[in-house]
C-alpha positions in Angstrom: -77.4 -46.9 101.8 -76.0 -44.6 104.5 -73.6 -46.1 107.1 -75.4 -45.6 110.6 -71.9 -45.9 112.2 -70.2 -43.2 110.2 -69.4 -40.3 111.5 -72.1 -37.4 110.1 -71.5 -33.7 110.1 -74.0 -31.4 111.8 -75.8 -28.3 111.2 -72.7 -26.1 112.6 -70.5 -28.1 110.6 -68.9 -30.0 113.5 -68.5 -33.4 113.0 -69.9 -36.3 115.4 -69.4 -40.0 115.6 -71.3 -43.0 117.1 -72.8 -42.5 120.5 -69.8 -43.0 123.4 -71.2 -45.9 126.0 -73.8 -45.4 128.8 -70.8 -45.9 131.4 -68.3 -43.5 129.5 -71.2 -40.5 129.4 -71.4 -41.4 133.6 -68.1 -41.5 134.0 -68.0 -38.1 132.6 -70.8 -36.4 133.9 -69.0 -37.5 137.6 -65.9 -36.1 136.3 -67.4 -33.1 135.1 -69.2 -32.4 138.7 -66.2 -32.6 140.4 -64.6 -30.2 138.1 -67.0 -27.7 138.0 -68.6 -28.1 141.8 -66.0 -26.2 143.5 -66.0 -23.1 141.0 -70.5 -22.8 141.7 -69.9 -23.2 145.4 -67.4 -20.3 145.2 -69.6 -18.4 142.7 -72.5 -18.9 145.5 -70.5 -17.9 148.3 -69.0 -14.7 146.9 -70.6 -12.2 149.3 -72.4 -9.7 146.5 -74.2 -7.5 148.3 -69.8 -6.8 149.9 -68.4 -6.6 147.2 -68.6 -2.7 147.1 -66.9 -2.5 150.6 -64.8 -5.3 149.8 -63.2 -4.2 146.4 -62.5 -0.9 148.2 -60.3 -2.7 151.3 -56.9 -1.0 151.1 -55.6 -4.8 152.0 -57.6 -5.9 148.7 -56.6 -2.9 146.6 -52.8 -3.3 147.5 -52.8 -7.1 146.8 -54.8 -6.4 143.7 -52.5 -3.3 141.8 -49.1 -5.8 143.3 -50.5 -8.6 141.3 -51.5 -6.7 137.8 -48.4 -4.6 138.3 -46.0 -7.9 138.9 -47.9 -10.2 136.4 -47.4 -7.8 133.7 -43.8 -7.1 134.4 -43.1 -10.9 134.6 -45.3 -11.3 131.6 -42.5 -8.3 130.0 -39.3 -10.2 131.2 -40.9 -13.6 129.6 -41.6 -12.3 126.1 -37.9 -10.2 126.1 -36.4 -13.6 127.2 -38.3 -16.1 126.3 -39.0 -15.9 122.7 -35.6 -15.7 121.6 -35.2 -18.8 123.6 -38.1 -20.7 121.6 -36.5 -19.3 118.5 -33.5 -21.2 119.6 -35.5 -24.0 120.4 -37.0 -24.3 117.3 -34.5 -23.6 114.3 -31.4 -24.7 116.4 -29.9 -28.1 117.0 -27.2 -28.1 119.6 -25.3 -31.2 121.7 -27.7 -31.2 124.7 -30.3 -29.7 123.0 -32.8 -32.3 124.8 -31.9 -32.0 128.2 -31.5 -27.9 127.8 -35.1 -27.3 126.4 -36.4 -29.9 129.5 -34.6 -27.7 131.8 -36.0 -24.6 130.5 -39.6 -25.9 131.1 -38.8 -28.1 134.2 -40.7 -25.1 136.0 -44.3 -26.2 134.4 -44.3 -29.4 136.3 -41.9 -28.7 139.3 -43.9 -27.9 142.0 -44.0 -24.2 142.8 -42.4 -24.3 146.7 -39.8 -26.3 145.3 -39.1 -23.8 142.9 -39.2 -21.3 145.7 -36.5 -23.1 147.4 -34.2 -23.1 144.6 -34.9 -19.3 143.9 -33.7 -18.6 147.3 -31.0 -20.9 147.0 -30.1 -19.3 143.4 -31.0 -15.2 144.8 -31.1 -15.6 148.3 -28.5 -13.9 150.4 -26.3 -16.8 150.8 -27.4 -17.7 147.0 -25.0 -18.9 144.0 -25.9 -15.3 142.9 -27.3 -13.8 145.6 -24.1 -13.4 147.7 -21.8 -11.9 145.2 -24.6 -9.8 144.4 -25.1 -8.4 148.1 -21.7 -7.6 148.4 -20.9 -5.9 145.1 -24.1 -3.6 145.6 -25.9 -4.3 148.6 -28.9 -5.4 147.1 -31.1 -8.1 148.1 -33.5 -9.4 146.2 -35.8 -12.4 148.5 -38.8 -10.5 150.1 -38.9 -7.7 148.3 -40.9 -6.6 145.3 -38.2 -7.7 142.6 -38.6 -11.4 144.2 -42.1 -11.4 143.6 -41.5 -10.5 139.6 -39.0 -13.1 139.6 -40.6 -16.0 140.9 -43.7 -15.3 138.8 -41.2 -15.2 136.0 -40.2 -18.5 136.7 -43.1 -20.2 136.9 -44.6 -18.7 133.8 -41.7 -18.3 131.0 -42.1 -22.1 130.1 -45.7 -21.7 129.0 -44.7 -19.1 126.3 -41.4 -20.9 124.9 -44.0 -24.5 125.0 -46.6 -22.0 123.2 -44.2 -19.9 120.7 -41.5 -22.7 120.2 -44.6 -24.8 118.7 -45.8 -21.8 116.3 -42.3 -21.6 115.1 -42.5 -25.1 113.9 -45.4 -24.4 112.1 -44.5 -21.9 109.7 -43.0 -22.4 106.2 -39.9 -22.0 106.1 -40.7 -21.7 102.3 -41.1 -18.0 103.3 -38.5 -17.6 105.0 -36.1 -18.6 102.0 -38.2 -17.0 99.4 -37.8 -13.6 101.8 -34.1 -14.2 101.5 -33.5 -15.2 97.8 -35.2 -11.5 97.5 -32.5 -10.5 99.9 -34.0 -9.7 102.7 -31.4 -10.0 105.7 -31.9 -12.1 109.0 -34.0 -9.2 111.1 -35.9 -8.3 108.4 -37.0 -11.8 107.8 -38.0 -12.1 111.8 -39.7 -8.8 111.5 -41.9 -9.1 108.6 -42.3 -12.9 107.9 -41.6 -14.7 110.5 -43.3 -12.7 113.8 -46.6 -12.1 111.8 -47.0 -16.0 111.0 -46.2 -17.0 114.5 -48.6 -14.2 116.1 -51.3 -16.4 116.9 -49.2 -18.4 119.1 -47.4 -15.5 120.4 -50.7 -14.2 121.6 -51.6 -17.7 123.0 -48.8 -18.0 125.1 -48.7 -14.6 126.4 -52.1 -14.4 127.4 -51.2 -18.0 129.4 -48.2 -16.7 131.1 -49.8 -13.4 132.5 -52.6 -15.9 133.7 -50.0 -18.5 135.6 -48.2 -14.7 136.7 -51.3 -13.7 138.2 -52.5 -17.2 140.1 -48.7 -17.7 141.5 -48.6 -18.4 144.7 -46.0 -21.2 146.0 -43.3 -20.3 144.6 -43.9 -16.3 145.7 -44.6 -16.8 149.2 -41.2 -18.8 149.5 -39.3 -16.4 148.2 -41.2 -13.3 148.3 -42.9 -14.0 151.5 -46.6 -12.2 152.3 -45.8 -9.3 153.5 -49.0 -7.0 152.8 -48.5 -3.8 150.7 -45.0 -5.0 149.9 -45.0 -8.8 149.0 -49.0 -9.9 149.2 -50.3 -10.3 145.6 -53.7 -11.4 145.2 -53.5 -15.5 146.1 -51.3 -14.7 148.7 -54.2 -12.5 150.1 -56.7 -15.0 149.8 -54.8 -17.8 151.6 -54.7 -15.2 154.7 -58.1 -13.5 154.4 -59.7 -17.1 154.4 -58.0 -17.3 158.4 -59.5 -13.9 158.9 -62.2 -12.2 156.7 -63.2 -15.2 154.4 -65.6 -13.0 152.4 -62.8 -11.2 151.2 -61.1 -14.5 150.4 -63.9 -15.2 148.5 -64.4 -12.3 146.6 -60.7 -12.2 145.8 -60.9 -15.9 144.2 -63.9 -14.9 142.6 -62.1 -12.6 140.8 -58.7 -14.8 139.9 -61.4 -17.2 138.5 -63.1 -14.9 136.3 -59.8 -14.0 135.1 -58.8 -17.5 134.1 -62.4 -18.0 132.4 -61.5 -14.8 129.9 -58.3 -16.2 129.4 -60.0 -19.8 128.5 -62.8 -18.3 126.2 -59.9 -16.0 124.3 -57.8 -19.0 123.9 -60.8 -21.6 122.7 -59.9 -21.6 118.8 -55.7 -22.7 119.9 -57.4 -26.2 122.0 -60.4 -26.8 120.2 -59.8 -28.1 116.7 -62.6 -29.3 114.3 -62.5 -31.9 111.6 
């Protein structure tokens, strides 16, 4: 006889257990409106028959090629920096090691103005580098373009050492010694074992830091400021257009949100796992 309560396997191959409850399926249904409400009442007021005109505003244009442009350079300065740091992470025990690696991904749960503050107070004229930077060069970094790379740098590096340091743990080191024994030297071994096995999870966390990049906002409008043409990336535009020309402020969340959807449906195989 066949166990009614066991879990059974389906057509697709996914497997599927008892019924949840009557209240748990409500419970989530209720959850899953107020999820998903907000992103239909922006997808219904998205002005359409605008969006010509509106994709072709100079204010949505520059706000549009300073976030790609920014994003991508952040996402740069993340992978040059980052990995080696989850490689660290990883294959490294230090004294400290703990409270290091919770420093280095402090930023994920930190809200963003707060870590706006402490960029300024960091890179800001009168900042712990900020000053002695000003007067060796005469540069300045807050409200300027350079400030709006860095604080979407900030904000985003910890999803890609989270994302890589976890691939690295996953990998046989089996390889990595049987690469050696055939004398293979310590780059060598990064290069042609260890960087292809942890590409999944390199791709994974790159394609979630140029998604955080792109939707920064807190962090960049108190350091960078909004300034548009010079500062104003694309959230930063949509908090002012929604005082001003709300269609606009539509269309330009419209477009962060379809964004983040690719970035979900790429990403569905790394948080979906079947049995």
């Amino acid at each position: 006889m066949t166990d009614s309560t066991a879990p059974t396997t389906s057509g697709t191959g996914t497997a599927t257990g008892v019924a949840p409850p009557r209240a748990a399926v409500a419970l989530g249904v209720v959850a899953l409106t107020v999820l998903v409400l907000p992103l239909i009442g922006l997808t219904v007021r998205t002005p359409w028959a605008q969006v010509g005109a509106l994709i072709t505003d100079p204010v949505v244009l520059r706000a549009l090629r300073l976030s790609i442009l920014s994003s991508l350079a952040a996402l740069a300065v993340s992978v040059v920096l980052g990995v080696p740091l989850a490689l660290v992470f990883a294959r490294y025990d230090f004294p400290g090691k703990p409270v290091v690696r919770a420093l280095a991904i402090l930023p994920m749960v930190l809200p963003p103005v707060v870590g706006g503050v402490g960029l300024l107070a960091a890179f800001g004229r009168r900042g712990l580098v900020g000053r002695p930077l000003a007067e060796a060069t005469g540069i300045t970094l807050p409200f300027t373009p350079a400030a709006v790379v860095i604080a979407a740098t900030f904000v985003a590096m910890p999803f890609l050492i989270v994302t890589v340091e976890s691939g690295l743990r996953m990998v046989d080191r089996r390889l990595e010694d049987a690469a050696a024994t055939l004398g293979a030297d310590r780059w060598t071994i990064l290069r042609r074992v260890v960087l292809p096995a942890v590409w999944p999870s390199l791709a994974a966390g790159m394609a979630l830091t140029w998604a955080r990049a792109l939707g920064e906002f807190g962090a960049t409008i108190t350091f960078a400021g909004n300034m548009p043409g010079r500062t104003q990336t694309m959230p930063l535009a949509v908090y002012l257009e929604l005082e001003r020309n709300p269609e606009a402020a539509y269309l330009l969340s419209f477009i962060l949100l379809a964004v983040s959807v690719v970035v979900l449906v790429a990403l569905r195989d790394r948080f979906l796992t079947t049995t």
